[in-house]
C-alpha positions in Angstrom: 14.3 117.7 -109.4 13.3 115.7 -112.8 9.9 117.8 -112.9 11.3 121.1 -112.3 13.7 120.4 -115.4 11.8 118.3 -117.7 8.0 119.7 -116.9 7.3 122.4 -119.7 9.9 121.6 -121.5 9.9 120.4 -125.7 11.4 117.1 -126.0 11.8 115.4 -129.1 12.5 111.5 -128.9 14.1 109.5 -132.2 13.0 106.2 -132.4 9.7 106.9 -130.6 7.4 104.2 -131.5 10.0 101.6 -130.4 10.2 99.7 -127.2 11.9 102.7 -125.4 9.8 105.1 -126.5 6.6 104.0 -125.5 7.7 103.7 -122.5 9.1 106.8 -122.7 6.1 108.9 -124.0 4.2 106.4 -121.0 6.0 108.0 -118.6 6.2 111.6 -120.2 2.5 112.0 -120.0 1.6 110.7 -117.1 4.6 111.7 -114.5 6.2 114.6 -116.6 3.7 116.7 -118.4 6.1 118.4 -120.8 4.8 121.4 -122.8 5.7 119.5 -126.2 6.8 115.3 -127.1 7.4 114.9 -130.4 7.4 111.3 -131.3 9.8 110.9 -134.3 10.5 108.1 -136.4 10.2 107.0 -139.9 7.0 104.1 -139.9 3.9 105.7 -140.5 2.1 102.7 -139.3 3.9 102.5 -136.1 2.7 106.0 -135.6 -0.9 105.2 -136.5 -1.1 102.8 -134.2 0.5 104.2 -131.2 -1.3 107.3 -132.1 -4.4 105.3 -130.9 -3.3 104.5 -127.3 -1.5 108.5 -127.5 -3.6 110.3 -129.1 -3.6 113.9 -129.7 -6.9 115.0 -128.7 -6.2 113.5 -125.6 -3.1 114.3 -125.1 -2.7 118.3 -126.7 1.3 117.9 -126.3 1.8 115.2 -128.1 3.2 115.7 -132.0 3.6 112.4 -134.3 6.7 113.1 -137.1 7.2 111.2 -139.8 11.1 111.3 -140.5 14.1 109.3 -140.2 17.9 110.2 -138.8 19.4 109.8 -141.8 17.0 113.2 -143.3 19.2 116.1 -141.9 16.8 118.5 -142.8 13.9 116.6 -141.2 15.8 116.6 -138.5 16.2 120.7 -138.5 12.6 121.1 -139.0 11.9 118.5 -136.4 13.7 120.0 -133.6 12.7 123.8 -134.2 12.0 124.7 -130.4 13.2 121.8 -128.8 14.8 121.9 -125.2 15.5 118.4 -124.9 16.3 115.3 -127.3 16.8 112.0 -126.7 18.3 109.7 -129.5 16.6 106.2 -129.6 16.5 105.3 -133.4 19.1 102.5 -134.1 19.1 99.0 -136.3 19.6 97.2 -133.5 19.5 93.3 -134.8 22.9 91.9 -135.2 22.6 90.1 -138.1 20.7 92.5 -140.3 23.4 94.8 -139.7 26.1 92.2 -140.3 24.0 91.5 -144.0 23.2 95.0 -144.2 26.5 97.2 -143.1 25.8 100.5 -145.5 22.5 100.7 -144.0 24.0 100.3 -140.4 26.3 103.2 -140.9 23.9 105.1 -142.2 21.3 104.7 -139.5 23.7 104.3 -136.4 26.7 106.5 -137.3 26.0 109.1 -139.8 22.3 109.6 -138.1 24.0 110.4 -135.1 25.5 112.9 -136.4 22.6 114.6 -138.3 20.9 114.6 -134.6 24.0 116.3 -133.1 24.0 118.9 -136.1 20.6 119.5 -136.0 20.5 119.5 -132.4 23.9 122.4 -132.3 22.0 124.4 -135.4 18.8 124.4 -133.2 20.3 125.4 -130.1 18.9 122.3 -127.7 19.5 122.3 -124.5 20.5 118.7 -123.6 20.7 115.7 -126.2 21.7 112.3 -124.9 21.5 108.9 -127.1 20.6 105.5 -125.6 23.5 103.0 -125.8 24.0 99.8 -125.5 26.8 97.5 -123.6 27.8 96.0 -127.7 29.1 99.2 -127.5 32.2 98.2 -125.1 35.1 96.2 -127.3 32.5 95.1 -129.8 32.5 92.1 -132.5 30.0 92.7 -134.4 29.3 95.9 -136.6 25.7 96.8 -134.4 28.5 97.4 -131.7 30.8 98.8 -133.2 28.5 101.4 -135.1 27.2 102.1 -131.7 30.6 102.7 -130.2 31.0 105.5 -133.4 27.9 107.0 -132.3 29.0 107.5 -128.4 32.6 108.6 -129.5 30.7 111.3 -131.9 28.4 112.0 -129.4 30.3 112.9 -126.6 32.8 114.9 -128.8 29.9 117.1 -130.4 30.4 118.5 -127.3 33.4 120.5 -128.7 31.4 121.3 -131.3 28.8 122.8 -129.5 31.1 124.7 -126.9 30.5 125.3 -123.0 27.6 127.6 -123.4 25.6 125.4 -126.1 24.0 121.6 -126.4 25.2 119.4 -124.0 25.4 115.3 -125.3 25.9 112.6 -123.2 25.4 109.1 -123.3 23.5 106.2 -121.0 24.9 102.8 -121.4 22.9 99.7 -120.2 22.4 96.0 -121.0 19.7 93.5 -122.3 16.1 94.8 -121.9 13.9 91.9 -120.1 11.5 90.4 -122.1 12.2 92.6 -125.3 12.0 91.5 -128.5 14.7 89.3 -129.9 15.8 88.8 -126.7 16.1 85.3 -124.6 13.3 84.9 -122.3 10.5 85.4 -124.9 12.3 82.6 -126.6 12.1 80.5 -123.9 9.1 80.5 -123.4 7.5 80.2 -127.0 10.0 77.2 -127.0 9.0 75.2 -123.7 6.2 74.2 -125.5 7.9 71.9 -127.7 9.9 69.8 -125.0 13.1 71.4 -126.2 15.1 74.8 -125.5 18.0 76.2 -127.1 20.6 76.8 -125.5 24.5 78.6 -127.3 26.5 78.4 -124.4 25.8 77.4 -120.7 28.9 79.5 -119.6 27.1 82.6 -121.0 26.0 85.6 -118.6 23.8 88.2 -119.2 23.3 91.9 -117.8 19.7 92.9 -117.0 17.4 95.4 -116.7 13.3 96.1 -117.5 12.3 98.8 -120.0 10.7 101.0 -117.4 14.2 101.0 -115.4 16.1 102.0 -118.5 13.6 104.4 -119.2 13.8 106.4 -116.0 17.6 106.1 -116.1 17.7 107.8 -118.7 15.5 110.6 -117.3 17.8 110.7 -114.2 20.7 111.0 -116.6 18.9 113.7 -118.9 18.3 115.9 -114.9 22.2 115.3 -114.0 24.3 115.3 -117.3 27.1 117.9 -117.3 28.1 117.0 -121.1 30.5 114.3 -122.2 29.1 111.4 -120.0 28.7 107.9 -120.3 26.1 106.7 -117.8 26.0 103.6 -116.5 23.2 101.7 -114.2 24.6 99.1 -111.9 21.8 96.7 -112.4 22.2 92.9 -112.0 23.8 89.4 -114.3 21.9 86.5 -114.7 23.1 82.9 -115.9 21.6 81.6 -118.8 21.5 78.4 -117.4 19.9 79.7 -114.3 17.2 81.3 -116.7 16.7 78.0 -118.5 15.8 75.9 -115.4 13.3 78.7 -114.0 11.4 78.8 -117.1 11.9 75.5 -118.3 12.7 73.1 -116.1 11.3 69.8 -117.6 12.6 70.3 -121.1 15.8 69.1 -123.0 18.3 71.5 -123.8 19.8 71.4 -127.0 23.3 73.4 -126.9 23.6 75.0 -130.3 27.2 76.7 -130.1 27.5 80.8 -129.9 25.7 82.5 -132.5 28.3 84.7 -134.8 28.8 88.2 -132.8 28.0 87.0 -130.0 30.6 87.4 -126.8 29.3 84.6 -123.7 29.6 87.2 -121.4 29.4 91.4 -121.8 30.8 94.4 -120.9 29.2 97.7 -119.7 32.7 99.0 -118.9 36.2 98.1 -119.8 39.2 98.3 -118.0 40.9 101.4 -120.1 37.4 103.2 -119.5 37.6 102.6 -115.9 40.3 104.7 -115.3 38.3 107.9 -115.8 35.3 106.6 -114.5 33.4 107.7 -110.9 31.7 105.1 -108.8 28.2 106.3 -107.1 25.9 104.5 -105.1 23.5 103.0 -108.0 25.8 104.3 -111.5 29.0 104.8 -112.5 29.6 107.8 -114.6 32.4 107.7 -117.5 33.5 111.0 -117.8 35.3 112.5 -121.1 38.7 111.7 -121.4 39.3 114.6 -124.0 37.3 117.7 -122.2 38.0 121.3 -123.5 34.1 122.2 -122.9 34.7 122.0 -118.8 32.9 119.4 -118.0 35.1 117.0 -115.5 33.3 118.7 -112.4 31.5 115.4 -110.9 31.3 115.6 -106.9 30.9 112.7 -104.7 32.1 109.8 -106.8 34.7 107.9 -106.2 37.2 106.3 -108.5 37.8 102.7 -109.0 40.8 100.7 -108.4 43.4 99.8 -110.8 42.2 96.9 -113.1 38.2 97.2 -112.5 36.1 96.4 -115.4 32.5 95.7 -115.5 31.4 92.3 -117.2 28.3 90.5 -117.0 30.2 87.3 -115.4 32.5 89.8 -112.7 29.2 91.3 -111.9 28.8 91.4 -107.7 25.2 91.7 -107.9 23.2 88.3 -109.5 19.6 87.2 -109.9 18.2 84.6 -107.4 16.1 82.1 -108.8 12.9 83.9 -106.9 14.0 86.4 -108.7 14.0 85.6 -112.0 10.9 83.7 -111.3 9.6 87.1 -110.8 11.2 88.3 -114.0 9.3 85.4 -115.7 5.7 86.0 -114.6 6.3 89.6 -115.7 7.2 89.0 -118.8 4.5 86.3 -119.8 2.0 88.7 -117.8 3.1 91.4 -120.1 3.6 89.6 -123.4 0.8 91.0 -125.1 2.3 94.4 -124.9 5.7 93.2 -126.3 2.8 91.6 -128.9 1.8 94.5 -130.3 2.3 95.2 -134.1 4.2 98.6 -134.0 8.0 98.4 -132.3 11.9 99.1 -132.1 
């Protein structure tokens, strides 16, 4: 199914020399073989240097765009032909945005909307932007930009009509062994006897790059328009993490960092009531649809007061498990390592 719809096709990913789309453009090329991937973001370095592991003599698909969300016409110039696009490019680090809030709009909410203009004005086929579970009830402006850029995202839908560019949304949780994020930490830490720890009742959704990545793809081959995608992947306890990496050190309890929740949310309980249940995602269909696109089959709704929170969470991390989740991510360091990133 995902090659018949992706294979051939022009995609165009923002944010491409992050994390996500290396990955991303990993997986393009080798699985996909679309007839165009544009990698687009605005650090020419980043692009040098993933050019070299991508190149384009080696890869004849492949284009490299200098540009950034916030450049409408960029943008326009960018996505000339383009089937597909998937919207990546965020600030993502809490308290840069907290120091930095202009910029944060800017990027995260009006950028958003320059790829949904662009995207209508170039007559794409499907646009969906990578979300983030900061998104649900957020404290902190990262998440609450992101929860802008969903609501404007799924309501560009009315822009674009029934007949035009479909947007839709796929919401997930913390990315193992990213950067910024806890186990990296950990383990740069353990060295020194000591670990820092800002709550031990906090919980933590998870889920590895290359899973959020081919979501994604699976949301890009189903999406109707108007969607919020959601993975049901598994919560971990930081203090569970702590003794599987560290298990001789001290830990020094710090207190909760400012916009920081101790446990997180992929879905809340108002969202719930217009969401479907399937075997392996829930789907959060559009509350406000005059573009037709309530017609999921097969789902099947949730009861009265469900949420989705990181500490509710049926589904946890065994210790094997996140020994496993460990080794991976110290095996696999050196690519986290590398100069060019989110």
């Amino acid at each position: 199914m995902g090659v018949q719809i992706i294979t051939d096709k022009s995609i165009l990913i923002t944010g491409g020399t992050g994390s996500f789309g290396r990955k991303f453009t990993e997986i393009m090329l080798r699985e996909y073989h679309p007839k165009k991937l544009i990698i687009f973001s605005r650090d020419e370095l980043k692009q040098f240097e993933m050019s070299q592991i991508y190149s384009d003599r080696e890869y004849a698909c492949i284009r490299y765009f200098i540009g950034d969300v916030r450049d409408k016409d960029r943008l326009l110039r960018a996505m000339t032909g383009v089937d597909i696009v998937v919207h990546a490019a965020a600030l993502k680090q809490v308290p840069a945005c907290e120091y930095n809030p202009f910029e944060a709009i800017q990027t995260n909410i009006i950028g958003a909307k320059n790829v949904i203009d662009s995207a209508i004005d170039c007559k794409v086929q499907k646009t969906i932007m990578v979300s983030t579970d900061k998104a649900v009830n957020p404290i902190n402006l990262y998440g609450a930009t992101k929860l802008c850029a969903e609501k404007i995202f799924i309501q560009g839908n009315s822009y674009s009509g029934a007949k035009g560019t479909c947007f839709s949304c796929s919401r997930y949780g913390n990315v193992v062994g990213s950067r910024g994020s806890v186990i990296p930490l950990f383990l740069k830490q353990r060295h020194n006897g000591c670990i820092t720890i800002t709550d031990q009742r906090m919980t933590r959704f998870w889920i590895t790059l290359e899973q959020g990545v081919r979501f994604v793809i699976r949301c890009i081959e189903g999406m109707h328009g108007g969607e919020v995608f959601v993975p049901k992947i598994p919560s971990m306890r930081i203090m569970d993490l702590a003794k599987v990496v560290a298990p001789e050190c001290k830990m020094q309890f710090v207190g909760i960092r400012p916009g920081e929740k101790v446990h997180e949310s992929l879905i809340s309980e108002d969202e719930a009531r217009s969401t479907l249940e399937f075997h392996d995602m829930y789907v959060i269909q559009p509350v406000l649809s005059w573009w037709g696109a309530n017609n999921w089959v097969g789902g099947s709704p949730l009861h009265e007061g469900f949420r989705y929170t990181s500490d509710t969470n049926s589904w946890w991390l065994t210790e094997d498990e996140l020994k496993r989740v460990v080794s991976d991510v110290e095996e696999k360091k050196e690519a986290y390592d590398q100069p060019f990133g989110d």
